[in-house]
ZAVO-380261 format. One line per 8 residues: number of its first residue (from 0); their letters; for each residue x, y, z of N, C-alpha, C, O. Coordinates in steps of 0.02 Angstrom, whole numbers, plus 50000, padded with zeros to 5 digits. Layout:
BEGIN
NUM> a> X:Y:Z:X:Y:Z:X:Y:Z:X:Y:Z  ...
//
This chain:
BEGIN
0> xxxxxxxx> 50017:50523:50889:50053:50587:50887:50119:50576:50851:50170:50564:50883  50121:50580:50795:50178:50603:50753:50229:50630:50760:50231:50686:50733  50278:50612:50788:50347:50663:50814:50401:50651:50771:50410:50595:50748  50444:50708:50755:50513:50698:50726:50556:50708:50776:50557:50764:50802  50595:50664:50797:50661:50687:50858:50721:50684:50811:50717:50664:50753  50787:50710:50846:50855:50713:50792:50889:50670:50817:50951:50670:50810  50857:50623:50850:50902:50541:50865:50884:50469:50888:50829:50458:50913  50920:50432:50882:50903:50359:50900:50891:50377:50987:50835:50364:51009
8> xxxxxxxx> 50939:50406:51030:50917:50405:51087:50839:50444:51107:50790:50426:51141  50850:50487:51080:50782:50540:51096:50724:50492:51077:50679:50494:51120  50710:50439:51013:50650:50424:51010:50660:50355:51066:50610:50327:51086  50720:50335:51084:50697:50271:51140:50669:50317:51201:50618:50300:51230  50693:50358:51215:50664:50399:51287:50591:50409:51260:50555:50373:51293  50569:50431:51230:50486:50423:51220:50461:50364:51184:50406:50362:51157  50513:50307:51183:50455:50250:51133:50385:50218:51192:50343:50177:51176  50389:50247:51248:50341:50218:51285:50282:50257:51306:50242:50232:51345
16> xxxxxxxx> 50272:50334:51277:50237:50351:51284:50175:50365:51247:50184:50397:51195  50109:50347:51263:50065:50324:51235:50042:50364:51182:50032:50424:51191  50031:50331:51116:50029:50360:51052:50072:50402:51015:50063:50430:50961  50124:50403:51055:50203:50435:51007:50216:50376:50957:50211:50315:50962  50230:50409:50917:50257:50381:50839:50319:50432:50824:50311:50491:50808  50380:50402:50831:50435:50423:50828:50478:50394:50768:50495:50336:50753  50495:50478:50728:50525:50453:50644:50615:50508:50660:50607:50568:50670  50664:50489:50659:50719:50521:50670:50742:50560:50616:50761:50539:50561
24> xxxxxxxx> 50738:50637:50640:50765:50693:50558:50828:50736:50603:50826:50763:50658  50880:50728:50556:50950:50759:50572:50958:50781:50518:50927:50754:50472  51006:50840:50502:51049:50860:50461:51067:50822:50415:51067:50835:50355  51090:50761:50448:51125:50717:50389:51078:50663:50346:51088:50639:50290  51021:50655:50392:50973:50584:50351:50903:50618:50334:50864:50644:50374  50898:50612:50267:50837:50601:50223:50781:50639:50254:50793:50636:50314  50722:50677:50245:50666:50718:50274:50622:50646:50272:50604:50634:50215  50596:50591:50327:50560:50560:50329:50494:50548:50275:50504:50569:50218
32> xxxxxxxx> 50440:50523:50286:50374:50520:50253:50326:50550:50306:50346:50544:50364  50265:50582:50297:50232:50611:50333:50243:50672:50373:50230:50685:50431  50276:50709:50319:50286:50770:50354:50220:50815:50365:50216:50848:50416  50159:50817:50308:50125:50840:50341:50061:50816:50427:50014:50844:50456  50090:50769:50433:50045:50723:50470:50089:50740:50555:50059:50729:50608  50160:50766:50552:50195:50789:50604:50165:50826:50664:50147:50877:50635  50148:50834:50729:50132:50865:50765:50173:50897:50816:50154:50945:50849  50251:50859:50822:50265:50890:50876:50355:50874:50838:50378:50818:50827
40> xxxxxxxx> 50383:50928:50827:50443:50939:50795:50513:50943:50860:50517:50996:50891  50554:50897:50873:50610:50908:50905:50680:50920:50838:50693:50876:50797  50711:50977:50839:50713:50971:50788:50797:50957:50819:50809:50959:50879  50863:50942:50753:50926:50929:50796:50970:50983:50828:50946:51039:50837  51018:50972:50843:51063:51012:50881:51097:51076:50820:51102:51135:50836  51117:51050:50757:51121:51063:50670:51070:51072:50660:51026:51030:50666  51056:51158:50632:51003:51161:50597:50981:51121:50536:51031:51096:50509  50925:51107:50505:50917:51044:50459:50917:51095:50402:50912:51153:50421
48> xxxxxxxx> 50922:51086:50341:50927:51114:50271:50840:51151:50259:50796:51114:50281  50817:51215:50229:50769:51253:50229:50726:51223:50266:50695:51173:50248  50717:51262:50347:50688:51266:50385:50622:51290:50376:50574:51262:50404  50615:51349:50332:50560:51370:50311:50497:51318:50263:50438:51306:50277  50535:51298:50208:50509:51261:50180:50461:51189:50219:50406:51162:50210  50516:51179:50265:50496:51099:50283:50451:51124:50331:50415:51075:50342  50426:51179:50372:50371:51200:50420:50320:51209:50395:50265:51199:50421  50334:51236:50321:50268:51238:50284:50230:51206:50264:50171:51225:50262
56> xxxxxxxx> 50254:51135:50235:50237:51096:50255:50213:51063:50293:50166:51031:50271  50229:51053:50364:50199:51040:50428:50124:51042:50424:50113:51040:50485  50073:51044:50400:49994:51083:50403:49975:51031:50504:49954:51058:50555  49989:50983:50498:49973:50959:50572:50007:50989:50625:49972:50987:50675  50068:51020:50635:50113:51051:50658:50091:51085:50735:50052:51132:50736  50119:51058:50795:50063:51092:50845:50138:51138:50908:50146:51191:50937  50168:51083:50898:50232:51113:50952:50290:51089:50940:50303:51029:50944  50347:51154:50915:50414:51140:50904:50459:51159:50984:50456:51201:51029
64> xxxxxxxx> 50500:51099:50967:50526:51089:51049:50605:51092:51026:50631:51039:51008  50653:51165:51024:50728:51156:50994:50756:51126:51055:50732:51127:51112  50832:51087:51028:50854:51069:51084:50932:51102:51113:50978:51078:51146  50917:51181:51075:50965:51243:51079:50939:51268:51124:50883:51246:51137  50965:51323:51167:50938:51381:51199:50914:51445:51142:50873:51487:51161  50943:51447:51077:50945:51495:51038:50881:51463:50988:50877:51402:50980  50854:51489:50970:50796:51484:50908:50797:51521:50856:50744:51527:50824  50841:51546:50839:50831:51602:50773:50826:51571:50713:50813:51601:50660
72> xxxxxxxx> 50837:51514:50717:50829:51472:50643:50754:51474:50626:50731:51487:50571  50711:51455:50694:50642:51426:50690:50598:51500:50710:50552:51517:50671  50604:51519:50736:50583:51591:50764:50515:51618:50722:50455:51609:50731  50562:51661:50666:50519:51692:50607:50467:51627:50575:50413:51655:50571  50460:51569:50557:50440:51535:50542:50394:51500:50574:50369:51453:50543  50379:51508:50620:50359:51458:50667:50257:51488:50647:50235:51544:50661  50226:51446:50622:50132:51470:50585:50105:51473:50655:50122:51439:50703  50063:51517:50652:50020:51530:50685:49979:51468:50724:49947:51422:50698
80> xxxxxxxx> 49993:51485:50808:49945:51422:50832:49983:51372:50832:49952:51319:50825  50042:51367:50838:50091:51317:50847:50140:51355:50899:50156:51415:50893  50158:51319:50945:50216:51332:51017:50271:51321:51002:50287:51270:50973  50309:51365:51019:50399:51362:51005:50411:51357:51090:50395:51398:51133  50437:51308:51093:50486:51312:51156:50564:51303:51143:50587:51267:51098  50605:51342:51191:50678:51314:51173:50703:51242:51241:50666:51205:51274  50767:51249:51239:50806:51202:51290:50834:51266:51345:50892:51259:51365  50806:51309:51362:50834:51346:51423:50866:51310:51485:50826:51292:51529
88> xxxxxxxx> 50919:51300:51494:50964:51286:51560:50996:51205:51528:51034:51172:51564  50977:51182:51465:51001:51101:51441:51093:51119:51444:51128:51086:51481  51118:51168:51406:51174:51191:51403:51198:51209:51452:51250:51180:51466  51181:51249:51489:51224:51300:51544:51286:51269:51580:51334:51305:51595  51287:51211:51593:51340:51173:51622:51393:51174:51572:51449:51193:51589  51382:51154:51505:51428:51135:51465:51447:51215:51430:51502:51211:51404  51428:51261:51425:51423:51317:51398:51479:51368:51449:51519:51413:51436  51452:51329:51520:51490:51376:51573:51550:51355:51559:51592:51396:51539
96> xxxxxxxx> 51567:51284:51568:51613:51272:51575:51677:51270:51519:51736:51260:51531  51654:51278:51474:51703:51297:51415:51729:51366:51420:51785:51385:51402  51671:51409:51452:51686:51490:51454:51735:51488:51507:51768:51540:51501  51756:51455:51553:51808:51479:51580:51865:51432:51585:51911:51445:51624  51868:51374:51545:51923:51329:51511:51956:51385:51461:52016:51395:51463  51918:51418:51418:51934:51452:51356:51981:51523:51400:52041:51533:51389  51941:51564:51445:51973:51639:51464:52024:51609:51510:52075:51641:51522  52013:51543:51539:52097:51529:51561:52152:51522:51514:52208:51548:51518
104> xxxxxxxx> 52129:51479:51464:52173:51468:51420:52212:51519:51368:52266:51510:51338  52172:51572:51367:52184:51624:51333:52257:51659:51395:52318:51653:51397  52209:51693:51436:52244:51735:51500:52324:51700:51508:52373:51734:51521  52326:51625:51496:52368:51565:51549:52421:51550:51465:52472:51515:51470  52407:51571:51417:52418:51556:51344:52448:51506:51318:52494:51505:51277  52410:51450:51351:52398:51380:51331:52425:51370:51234:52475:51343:51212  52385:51395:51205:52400:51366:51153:52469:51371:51115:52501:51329:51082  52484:51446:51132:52558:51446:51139:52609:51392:51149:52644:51366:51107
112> xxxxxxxx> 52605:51379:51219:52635:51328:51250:52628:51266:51229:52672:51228:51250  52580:51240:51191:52560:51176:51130:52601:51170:51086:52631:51118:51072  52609:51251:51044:52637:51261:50989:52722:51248:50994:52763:51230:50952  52728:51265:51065:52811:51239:51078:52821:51172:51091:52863:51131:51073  52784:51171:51120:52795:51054:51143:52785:51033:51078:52810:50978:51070  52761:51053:51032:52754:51024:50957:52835:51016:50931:52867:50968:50909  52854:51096:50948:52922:51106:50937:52986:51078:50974:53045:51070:50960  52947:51068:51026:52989:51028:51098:53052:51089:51117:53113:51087:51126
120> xxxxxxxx> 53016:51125:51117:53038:51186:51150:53011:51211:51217:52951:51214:51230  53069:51233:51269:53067:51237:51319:53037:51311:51320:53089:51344:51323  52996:51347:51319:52989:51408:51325:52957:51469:51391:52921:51519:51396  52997:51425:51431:52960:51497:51486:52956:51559:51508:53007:51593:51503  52907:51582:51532:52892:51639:51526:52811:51678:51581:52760:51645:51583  52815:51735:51611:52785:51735:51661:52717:51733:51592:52733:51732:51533  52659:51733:51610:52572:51741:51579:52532:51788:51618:52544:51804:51676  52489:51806:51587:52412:51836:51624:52391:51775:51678:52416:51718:51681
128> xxxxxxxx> 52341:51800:51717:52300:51757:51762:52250:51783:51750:52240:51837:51723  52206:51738:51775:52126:51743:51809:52103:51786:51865:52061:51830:51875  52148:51754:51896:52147:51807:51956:52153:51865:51977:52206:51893:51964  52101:51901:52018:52106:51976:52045:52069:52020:51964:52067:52080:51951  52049:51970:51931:52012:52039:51851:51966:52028:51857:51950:51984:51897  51903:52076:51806:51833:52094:51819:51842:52042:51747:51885:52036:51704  51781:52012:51759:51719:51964:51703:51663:52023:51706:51639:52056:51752  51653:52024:51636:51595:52047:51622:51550:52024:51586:51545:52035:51525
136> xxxxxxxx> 51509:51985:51623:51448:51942:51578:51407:51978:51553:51372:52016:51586  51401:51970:51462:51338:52020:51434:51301:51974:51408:51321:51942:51359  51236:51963:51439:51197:51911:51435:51178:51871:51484:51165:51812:51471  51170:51900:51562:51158:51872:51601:51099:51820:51621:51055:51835:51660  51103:51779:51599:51055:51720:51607:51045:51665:51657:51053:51669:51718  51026:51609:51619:51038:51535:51659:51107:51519:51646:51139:51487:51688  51135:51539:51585:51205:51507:51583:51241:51565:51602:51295:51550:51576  51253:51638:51638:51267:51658:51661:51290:51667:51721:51340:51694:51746
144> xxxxxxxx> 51240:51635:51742:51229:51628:51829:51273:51542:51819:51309:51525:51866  51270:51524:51795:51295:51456:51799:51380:51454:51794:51420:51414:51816  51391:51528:51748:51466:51517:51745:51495:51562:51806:51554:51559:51823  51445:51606:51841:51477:51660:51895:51499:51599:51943:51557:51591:51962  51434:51548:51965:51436:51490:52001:51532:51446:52001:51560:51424:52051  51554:51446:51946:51604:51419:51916:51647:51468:51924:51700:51440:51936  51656:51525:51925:51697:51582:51934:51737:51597:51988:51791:51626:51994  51669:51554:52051:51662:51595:52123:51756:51550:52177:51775:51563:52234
152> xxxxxxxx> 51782:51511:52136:51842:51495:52174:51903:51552:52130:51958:51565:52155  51886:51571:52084:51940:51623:52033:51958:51679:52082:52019:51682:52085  51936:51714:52111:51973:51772:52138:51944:51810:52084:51990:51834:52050  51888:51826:52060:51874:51874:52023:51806:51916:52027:51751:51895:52046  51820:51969:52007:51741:52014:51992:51683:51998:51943:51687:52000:51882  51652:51990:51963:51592:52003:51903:51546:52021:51888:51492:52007:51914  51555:52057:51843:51471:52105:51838:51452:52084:51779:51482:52061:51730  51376:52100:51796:51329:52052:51758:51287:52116:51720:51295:52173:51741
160> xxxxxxxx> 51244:52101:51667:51235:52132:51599:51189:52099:51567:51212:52049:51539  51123:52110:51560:51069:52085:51537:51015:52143:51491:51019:52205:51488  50980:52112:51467:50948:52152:51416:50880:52203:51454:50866:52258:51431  50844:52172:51516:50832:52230:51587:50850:52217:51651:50844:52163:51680  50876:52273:51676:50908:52302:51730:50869:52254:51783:50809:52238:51786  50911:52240:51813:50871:52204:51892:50922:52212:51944:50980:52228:51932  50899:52200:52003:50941:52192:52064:51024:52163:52058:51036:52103:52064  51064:52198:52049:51105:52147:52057:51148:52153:51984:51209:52145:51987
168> xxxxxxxx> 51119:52165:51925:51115:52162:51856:51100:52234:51823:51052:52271:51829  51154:52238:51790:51154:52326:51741:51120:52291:51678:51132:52235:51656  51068:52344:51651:51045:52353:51573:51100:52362:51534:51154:52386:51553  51086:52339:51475:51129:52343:51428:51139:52424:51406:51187:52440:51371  51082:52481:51434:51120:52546:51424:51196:52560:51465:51234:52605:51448  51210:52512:51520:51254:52514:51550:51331:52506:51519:51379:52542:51532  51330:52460:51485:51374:52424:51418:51432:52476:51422:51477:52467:51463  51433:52533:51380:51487:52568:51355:51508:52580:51404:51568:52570:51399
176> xxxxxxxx> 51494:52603:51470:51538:52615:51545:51571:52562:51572:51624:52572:51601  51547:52504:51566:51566:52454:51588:51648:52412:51578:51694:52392:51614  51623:52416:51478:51688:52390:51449:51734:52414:51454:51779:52377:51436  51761:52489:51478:51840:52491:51494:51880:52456:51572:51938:52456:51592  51835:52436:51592:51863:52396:51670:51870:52354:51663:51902:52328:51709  51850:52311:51609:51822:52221:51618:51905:52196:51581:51935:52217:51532  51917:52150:51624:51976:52112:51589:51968:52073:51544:52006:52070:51495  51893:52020:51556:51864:51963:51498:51790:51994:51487:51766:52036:51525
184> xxxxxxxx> 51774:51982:51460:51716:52006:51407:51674:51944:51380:51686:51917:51325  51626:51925:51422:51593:51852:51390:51525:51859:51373:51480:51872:51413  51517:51849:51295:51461:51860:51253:51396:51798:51270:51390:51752:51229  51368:51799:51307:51316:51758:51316:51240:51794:51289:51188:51767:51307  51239:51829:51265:51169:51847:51222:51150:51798:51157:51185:51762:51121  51078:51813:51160:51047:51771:51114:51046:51814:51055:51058:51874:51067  51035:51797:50994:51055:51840:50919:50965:51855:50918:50916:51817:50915  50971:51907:50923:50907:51939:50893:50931:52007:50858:50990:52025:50857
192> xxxxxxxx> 50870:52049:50828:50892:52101:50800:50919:52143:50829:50942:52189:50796  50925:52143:50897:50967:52195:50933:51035:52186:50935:51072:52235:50930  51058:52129:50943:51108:52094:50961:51156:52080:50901:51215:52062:50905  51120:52091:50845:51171:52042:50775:51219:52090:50774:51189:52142:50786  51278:52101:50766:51331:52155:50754:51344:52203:50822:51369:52259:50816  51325:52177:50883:51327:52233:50942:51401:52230:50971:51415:52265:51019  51449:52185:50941:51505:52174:50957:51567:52216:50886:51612:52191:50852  51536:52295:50890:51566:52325:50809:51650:52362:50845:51682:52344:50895
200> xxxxxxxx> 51659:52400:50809:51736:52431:50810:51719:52471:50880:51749:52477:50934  51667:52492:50859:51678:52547:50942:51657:52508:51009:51678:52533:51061  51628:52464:51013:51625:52414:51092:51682:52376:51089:51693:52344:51141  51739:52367:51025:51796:52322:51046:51860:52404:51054:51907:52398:51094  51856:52449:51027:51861:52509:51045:51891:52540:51139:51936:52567:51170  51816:52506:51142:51802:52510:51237:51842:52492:51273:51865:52518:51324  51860:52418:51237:51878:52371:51293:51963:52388:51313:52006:52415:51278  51967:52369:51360:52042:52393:51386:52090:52351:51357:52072:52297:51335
208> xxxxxxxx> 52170:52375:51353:52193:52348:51314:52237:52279:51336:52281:52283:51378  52220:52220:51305:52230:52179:51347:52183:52119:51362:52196:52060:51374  52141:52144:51360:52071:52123:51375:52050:52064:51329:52065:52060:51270  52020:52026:51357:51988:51936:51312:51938:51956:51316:51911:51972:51369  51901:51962:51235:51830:51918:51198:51832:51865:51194:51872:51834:51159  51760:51830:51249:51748:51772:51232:51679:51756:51220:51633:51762:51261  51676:51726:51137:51608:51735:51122:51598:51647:51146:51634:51597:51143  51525:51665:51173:51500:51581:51163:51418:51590:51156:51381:51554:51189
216> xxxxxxxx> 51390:51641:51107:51337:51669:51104:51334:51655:51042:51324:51595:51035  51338:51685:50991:51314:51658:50927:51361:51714:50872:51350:51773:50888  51400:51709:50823:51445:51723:50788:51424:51796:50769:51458:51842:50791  51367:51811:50726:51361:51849:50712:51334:51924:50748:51307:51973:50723  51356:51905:50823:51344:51958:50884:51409:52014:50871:51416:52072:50888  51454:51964:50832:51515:52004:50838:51541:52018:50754:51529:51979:50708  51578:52084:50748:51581:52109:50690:51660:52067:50658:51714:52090:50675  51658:52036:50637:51706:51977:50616:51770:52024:50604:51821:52027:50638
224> xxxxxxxx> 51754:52059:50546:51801:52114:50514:51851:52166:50572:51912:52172:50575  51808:52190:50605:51820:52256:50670:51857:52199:50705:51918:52208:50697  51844:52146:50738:51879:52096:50798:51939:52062:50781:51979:52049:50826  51957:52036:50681:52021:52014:50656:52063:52084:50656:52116:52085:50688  52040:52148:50620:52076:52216:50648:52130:52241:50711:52184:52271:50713  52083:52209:50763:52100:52229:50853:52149:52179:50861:52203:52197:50884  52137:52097:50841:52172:52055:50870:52231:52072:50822:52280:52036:50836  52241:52105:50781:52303:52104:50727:52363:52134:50750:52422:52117:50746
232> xxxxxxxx> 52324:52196:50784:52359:52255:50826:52396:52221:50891:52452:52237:50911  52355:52171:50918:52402:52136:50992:52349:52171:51052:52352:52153:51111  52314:52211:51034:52297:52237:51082:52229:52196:51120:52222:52205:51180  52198:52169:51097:52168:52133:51108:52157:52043:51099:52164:52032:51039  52147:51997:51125:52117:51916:51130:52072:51907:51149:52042:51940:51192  52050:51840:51110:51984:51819:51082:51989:51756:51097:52035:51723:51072  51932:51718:51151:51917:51641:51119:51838:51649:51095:51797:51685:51123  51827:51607:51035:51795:51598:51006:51758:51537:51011:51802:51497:50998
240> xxxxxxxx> 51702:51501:51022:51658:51468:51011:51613:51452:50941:51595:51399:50916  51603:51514:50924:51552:51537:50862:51587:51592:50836:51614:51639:50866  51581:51574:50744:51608:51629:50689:51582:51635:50646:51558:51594:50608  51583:51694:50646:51540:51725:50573:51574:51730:50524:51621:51767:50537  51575:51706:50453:51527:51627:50448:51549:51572:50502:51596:51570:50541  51498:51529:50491:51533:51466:50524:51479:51418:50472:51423:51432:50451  51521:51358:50461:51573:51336:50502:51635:51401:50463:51625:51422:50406  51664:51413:50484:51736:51461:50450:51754:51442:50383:51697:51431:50363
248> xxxxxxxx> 51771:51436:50359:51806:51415:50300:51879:51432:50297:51904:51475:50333  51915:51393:50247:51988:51369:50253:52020:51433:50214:52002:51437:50155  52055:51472:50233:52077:51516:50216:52059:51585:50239:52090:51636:50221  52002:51585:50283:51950:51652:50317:52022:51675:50359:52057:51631:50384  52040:51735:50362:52088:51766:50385:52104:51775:50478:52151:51797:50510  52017:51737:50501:52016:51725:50580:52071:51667:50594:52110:51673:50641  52072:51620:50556:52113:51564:50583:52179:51582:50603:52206:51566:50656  52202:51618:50557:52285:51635:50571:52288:51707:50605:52345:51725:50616
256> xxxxxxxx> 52250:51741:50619:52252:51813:50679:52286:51780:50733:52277:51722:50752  52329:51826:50758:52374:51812:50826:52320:51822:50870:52275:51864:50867  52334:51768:50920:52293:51785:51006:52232:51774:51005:52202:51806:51048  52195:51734:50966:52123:51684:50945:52133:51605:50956:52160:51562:50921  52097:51604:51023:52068:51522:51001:52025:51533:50989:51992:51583:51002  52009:51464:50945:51941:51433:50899:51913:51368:50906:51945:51318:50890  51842:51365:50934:51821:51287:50947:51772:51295:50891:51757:51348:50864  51743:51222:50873:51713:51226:50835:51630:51215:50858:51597:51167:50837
264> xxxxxxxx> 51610:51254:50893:51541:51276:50922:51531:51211:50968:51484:51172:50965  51596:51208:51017:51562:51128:51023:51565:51152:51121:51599:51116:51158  51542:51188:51138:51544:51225:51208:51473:51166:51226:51486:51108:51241  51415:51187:51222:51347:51123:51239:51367:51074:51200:51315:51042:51188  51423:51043:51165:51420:50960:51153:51456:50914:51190:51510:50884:51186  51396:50916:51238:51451:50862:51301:51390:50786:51323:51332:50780:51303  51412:50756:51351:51375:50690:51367:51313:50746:51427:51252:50739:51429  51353:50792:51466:51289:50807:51519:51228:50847:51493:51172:50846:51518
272> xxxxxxxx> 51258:50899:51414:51196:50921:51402:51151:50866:51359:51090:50872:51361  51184:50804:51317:51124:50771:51305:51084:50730:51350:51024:50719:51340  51116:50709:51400:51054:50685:51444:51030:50726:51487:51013:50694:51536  51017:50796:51496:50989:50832:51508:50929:50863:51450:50875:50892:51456  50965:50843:51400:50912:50853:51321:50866:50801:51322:50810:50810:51299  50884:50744:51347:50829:50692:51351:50769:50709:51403:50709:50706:51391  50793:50726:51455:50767:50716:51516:50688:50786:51507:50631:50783:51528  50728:50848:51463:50678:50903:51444:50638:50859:51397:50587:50842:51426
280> xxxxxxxx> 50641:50839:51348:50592:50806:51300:50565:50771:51324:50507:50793:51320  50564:50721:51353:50543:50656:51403:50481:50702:51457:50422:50685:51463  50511:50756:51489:50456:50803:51532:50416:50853:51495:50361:50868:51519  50436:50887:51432:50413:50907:51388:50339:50887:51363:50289:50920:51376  50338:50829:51327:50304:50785:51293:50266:50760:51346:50212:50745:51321  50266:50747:51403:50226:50713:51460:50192:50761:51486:50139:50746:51514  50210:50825:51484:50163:50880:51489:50116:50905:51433:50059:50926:51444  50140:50902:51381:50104:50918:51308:50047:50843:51298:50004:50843:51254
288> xxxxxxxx> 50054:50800:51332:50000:50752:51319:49941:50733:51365:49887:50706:51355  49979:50760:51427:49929:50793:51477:49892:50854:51483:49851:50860:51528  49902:50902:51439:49875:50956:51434:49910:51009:51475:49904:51069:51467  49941:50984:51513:49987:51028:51543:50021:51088:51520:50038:51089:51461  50032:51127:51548:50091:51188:51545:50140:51195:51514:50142:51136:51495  50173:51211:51497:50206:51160:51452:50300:51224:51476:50295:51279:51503  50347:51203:51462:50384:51250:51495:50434:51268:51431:50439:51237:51378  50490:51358:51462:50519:51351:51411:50484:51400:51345:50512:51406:51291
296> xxxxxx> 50418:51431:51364:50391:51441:51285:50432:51512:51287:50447:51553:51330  50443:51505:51216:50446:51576:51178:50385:51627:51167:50337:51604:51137  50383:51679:51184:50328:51719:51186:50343:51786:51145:50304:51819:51112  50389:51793:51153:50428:51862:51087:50506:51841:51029:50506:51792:50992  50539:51868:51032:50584:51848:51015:50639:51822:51015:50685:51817:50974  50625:51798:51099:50669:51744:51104:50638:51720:51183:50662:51672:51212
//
């Protein structure tokens, strides 16, 4: 069985399982030999250069295993008779926990306070808190539930926002009522066609004034143009995870907007989601060679 993994660790976690043949493809090194002879694609954390192309290739191609929660790279592409699974819950720890390092830091205005110790300036002054405001998670998921989990010592509200209505959880027809109450605003949706641009002038419009966007969903959820506009005004802050474009480029007019932090998508790059990335591939692959069930599949569009 022919596998591409996107690392030295990933192929030692399966060098012992029987008839894996493990060849390492990343972003940065060379498209191996035997690409059509491939059966089971882990592909990296960095999408790899024409995705399309190199699947087409694939003719052995049986199950792509991302080690994102998001798939839109591989999605449309993925031939007939071949399994897409993602990494559902690999992130959520590291994803959560940036989401509320970031809306503290914003609320608490940390970077501010950087910008003066640089200066060695004493500058105090009362801040926003955390405390006693509504979170409004749009995208209620595994990493949703993982950051309410993380929330639950804050002193705060939260209502939750998913794509269908459940117990507990408003539909996204709910949305426009929602956003004038919410103090933080945390983008956890996956980019599909519903989703690309659902963050335009009139949902940042909504939001009360005052109020933190924090995307950690995928850049182009949010209307780049409409959100540098709002933050220009003062009336609104932003931490950012993901930007449309990204990576950003040097001179893009987001960098220097007042009341924006900016990470560089690095919310799931922590030591706990890769050995949790191991541990899914490792159970993954031990199910896919058993005939097993296999978990995680994609069945629509996401």
């Amino acid at each position: 069985m022919k596998t591409w993994v996107p690392s030295d660790s990933a192929a030692d976690v399966l060098s012992d399982l029987p008839g894996a043949e493990c060849a390492v493809y990343n972003s940065t090194t060379a498209v191996p030999e035997g690409v059509e002879e491939v059966e089971v694609w882990i592909p990296p954390l960095v999408t790899v250069p024409d995705v399309r192309g190199t699947m087409a290739r694939m003719t052995s191609l049986r199950l792509v295993q991302t080690v994102t929660a998001g798939v839109e790279p591989y999605r449309p592409h993925i031939p007939e008779g071949v399994t897409l699974c993602n990494a559902r819950g690999v992130h959520d720890a590291g994803t959560a926990e940036w989401a509320v390092g970031a809306m503290v830091a914003v609320l608490r205005e940390f970077p501010s306070f950087v910008d003066a110790q640089r200066r060695r300036e004493w500058t105090y002054r009362h801040t926003g808190v955390l405390a006693d405001s509504t979170v409004l998670i749009v995208g209620y998921g595994s990493i949703g539930a993982a950051l309410e989990r993380r929330l639950a010592g804050f002193e705060v509200e939260v209502v939750r926002v998913a794509r269908t209505a459940r117990d507990g959880v408003h539909g996204m027809a709910d949305l426009p009522a929602l956003l004038p109450a919410a103090d933080v605003v945390v983008l956890l949706v996956p980019a599909t066609a519903d989703t690309t641009g659902m963050v335009d002038a009139s949902f940042l419009a909504r939001m009360k004034d005052g109020a933190v966007l924090v995307n950690a969903a995928r850049g182009g959820i949010v209307d780049t143009d409409a959100l540098i506009a709002e933050l220009k005004t003062g009336r609104l802050r932003a931490a950012l995870d993901v930007t449309a474009p990204e990576p950003l480029p040097e001179g893009h007019p987001l960098w220097s907007a007042p009341g924006v932090l900016i990470t560089p998508h690095v919310a799931g790059s922590t030591p706990a989601s890769e050995r949790r990335v191991l541990r899914l591939i490792r159970a993954q692959l031990e199910r896919y060679l058993a005939g097993e069930p296999l978990v995680n599949v994609i069945t629509d569009t996401y």
